[in-house]
N, CA, C and O of each residue as an XYZ file, in Angstrom:
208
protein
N      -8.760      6.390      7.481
C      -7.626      5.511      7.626
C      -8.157      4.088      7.700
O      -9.161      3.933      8.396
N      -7.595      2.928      7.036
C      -8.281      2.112      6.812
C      -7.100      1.095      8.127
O      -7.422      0.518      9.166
N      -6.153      1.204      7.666
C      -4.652      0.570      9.436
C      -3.648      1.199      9.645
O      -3.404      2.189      8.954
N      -2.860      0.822     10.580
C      -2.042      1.349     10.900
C      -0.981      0.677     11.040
O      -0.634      0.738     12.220
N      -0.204     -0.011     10.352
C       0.976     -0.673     10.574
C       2.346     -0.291     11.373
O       2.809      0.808     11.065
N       3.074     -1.049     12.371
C       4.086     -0.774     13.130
C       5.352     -1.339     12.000
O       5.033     -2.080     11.070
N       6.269     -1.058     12.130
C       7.167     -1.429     11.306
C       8.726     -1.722     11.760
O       9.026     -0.886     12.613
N       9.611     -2.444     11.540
C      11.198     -2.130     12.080
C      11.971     -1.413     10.497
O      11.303     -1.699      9.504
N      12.518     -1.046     10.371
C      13.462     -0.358      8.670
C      13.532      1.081      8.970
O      13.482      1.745     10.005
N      13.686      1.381      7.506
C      13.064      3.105      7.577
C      12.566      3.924      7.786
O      12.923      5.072      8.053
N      11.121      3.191      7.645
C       9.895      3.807      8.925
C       9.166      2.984      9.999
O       8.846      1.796      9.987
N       9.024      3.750     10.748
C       8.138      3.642     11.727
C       6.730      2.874     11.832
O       6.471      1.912     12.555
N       5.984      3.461     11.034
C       4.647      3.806     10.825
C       3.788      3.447      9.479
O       3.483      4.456      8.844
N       3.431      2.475      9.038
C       2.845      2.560      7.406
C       1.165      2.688      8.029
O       0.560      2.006      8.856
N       0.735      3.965      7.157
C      -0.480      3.987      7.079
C      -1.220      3.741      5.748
O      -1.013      4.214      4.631
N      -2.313      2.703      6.271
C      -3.173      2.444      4.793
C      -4.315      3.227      5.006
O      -5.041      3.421      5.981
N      -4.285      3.765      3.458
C      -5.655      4.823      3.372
C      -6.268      4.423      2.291
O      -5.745      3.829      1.349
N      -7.926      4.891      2.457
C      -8.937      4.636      1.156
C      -9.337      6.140      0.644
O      -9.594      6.997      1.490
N      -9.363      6.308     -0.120
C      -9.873      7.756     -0.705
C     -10.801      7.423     -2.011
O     -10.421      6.468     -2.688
N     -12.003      8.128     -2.441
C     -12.615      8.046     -3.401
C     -12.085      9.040     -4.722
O     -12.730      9.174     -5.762
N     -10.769      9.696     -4.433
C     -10.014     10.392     -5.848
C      -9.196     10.116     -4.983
O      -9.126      9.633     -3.852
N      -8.275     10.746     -6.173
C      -6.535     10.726     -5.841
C      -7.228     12.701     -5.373
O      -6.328     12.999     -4.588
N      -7.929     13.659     -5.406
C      -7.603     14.405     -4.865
C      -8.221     14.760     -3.553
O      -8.055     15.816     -2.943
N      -9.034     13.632     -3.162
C      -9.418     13.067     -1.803
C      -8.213     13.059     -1.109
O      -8.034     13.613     -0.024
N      -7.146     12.242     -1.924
C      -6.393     10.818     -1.209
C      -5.033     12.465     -0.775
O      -4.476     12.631      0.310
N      -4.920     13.170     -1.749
C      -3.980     14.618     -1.753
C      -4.319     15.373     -0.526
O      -3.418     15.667      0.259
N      -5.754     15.767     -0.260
C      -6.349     16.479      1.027
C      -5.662     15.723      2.016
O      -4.619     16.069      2.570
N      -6.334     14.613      2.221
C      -5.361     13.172      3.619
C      -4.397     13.668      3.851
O      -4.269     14.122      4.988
N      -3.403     13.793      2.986
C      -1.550     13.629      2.867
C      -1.225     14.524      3.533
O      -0.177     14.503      4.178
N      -2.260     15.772      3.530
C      -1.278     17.336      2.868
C      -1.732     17.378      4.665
O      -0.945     17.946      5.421
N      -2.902     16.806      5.189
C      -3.402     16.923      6.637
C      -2.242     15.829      7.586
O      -1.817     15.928      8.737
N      -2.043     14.991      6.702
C      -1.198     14.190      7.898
C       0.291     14.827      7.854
O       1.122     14.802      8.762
N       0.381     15.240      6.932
C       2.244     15.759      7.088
C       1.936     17.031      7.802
O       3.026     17.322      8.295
N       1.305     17.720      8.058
C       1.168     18.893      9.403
C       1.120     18.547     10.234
O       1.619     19.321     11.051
N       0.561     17.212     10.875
C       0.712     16.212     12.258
C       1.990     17.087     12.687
O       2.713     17.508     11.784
N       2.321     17.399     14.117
C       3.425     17.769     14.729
C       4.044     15.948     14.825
O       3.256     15.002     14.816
N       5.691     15.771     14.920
C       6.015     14.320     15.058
C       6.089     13.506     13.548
O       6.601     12.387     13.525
N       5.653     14.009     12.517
C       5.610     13.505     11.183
C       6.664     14.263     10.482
O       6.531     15.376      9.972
N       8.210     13.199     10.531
C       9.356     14.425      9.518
C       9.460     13.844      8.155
O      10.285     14.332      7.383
N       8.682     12.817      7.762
C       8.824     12.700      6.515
C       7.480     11.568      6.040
O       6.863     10.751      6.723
N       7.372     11.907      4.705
C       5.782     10.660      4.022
C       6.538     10.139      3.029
O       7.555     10.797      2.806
N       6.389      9.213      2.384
C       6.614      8.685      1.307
C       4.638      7.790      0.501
O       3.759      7.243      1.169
N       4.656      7.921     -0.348
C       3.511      7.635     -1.005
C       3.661      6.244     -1.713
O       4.853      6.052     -1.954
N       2.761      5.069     -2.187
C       3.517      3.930     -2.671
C       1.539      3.829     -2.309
O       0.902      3.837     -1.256
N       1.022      3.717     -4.152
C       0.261      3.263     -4.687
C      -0.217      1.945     -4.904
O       0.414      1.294     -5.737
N      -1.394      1.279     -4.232
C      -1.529     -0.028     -4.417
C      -2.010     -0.340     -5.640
O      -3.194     -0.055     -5.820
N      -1.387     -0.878     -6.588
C      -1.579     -1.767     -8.258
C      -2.549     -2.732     -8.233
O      -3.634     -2.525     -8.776
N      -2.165     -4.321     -7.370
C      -2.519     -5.412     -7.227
C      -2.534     -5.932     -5.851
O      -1.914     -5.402     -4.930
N      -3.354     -7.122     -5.725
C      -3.591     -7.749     -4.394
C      -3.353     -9.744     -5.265
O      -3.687    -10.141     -6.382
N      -2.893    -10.242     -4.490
C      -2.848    -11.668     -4.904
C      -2.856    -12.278     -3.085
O      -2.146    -11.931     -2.141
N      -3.699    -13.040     -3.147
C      -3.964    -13.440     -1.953
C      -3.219    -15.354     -1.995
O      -3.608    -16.112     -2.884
N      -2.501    -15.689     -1.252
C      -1.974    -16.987     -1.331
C      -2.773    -17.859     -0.454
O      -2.499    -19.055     -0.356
């Protein structure tokens, strides 16, 4: 886990993760949605970074 963001909206919780595959990054997911307290994930792929 690279942070852990607090949030006010829809969720709670944004977690940023690093994985060396996407089937690294699949193992992570499939371990954090068994967490007891976790009723839903949504996934959202980072593209780009532009720093201001």
């Amino acid at each position: 886990m690279s942070a852990l963001h607090t949030t006010n909206g829809r969720w709670d919780i944004v977690a940023e993760l690093r994985a060396d595959s996407l089937e690294a990054f699949d193992r992570v997911l499939g371990r954090i949605r068994l967490l007891e307290g976790i009723a839903n994930t949504e996934t959202s792929l980072l593209l780009s970074t532009s720093k201001l």
